[in-house]
C-alpha positions in Angstrom: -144.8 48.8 195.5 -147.4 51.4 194.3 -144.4 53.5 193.2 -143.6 50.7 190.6 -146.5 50.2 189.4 -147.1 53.8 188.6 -143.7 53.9 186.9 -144.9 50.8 185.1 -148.5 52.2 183.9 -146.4 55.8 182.6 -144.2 54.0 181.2 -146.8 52.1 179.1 -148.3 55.2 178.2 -145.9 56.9 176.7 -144.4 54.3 173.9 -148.4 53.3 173.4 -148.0 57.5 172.5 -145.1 57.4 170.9 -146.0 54.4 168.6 -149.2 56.0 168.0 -147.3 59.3 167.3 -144.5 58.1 165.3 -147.1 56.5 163.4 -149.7 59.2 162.6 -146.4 61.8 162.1 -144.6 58.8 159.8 -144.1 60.7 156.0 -146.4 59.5 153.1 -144.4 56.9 151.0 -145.2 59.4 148.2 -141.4 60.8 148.5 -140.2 57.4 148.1 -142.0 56.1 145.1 -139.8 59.2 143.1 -136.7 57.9 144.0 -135.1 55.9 140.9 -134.0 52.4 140.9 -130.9 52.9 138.9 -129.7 56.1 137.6 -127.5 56.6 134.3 -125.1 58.6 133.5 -124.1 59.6 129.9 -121.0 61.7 128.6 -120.3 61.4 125.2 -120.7 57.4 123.7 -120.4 56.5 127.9 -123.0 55.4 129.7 -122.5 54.5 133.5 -125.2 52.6 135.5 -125.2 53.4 139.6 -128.0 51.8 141.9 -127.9 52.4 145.6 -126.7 48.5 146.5 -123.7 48.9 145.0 -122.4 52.6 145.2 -124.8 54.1 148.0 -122.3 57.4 148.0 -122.6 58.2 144.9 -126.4 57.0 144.5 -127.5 59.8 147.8 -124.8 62.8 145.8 -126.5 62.3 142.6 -129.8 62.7 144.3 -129.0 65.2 146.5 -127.5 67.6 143.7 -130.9 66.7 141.0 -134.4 69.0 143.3 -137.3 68.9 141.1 -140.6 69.9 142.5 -143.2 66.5 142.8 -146.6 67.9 142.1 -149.8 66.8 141.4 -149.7 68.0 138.2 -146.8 68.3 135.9 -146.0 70.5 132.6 -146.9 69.5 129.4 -148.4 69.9 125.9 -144.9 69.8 124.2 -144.1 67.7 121.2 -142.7 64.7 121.9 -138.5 64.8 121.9 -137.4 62.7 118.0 -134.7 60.1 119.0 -132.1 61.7 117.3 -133.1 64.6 120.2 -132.7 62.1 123.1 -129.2 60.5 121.4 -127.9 64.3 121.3 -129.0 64.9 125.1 -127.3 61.3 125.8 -124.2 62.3 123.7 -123.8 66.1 125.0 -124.5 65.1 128.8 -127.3 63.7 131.0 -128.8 62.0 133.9 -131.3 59.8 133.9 -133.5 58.1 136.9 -134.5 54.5 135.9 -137.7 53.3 137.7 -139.1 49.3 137.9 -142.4 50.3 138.1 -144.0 52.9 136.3 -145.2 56.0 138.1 -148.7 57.6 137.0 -148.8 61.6 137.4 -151.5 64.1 136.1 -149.7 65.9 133.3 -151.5 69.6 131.7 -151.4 68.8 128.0 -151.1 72.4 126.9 -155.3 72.5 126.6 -156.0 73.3 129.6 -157.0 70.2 130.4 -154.9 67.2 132.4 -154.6 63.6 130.9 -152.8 61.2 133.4 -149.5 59.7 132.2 -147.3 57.2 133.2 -143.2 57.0 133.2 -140.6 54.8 133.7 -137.6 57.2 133.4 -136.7 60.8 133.9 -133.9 62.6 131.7 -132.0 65.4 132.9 -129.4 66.8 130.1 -126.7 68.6 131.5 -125.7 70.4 128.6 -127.3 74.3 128.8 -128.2 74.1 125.4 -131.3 71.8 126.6 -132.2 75.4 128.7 -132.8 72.9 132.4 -135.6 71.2 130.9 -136.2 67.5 131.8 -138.2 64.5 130.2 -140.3 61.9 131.0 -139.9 58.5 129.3 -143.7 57.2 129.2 -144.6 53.5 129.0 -144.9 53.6 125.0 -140.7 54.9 124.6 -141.6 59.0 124.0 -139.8 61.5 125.7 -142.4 64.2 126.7 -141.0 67.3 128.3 -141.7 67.5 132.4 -140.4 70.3 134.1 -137.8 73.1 133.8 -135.0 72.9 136.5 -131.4 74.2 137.1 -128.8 73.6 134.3 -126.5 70.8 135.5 -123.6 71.9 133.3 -121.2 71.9 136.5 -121.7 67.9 136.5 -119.3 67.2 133.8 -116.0 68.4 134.9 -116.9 66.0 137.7 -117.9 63.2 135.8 
């Protein structure tokens, strides 16, 4: 009987430490608030919509294949793209994560200095001639530049 109870009182022990571990070791949600809600696709006058309900294959790929570093602080102090700029990225080739709610990130606006900013989309052109960078969309429709990243050109023979 006092074999039992032992087992019983270990046994209690460890998932009260395991809980307690799993939830002290659990990630931040902070990787999860960058994943997009839809993402776009655009080739030429195409535009394809995928969200992860419908086509979770092809929602993980695209994610998988698109790293960008998620700092604290992002790149910044370039003009802001002109539309005709965003319909030529759109028209060459691009990718674009589509967020619900806006995410706020500090952005260095080429003072020296850091101004928080909030976006509801990030571009990614595929065509070189864009040289890897990638926009932001902010709250008020401009396309600010982010980051520089890997050219995607390789996308479009597969798209």
């Amino acid at each position: 009987m006092k074999l039992n109870t032992s087992v019983s009182i270990i046994v209690v022990i460890a998932v009260a430490l395991g809980f307690t571990l799993g939830w002290y070791l659990h990630p931040s949600s902070e990787p999860e608030k960058w994943e997009p809600d839809l993402i776009h696709l655009y080739r030429a006058e195409e535009q394809k919509s995928i969200n992860k309900k419908e086509d979770p294959q092809l929602f993980d790929q695209l994610l998988s294949l698109i790293v960008f570093e998620k700092g604290d602080m992002m790149s910044g102090g370039n003009a802001p793209l002109s539309e005709d700029e965003v319909k030529d990225i759109k028209k060459s080739g691009a990718i674009e994560y589509v967020y619900n709610e806006p995410i706020t990130i500090k952005m260095n606006n080429g003072n020296d200095s850091a101004e928080k900013v909030e976006f509801t989309s990030i571009l990614f052109p595929v065509d070189d001639k864009w040289n890897g960078a990638c926009y932001i969309q902010t709250t008020d429709s401009k396309y600010l530049y982010f980051e520089s990243r890997p050219s995607l050109s390789f996308i479009l023979r597969h798209m």
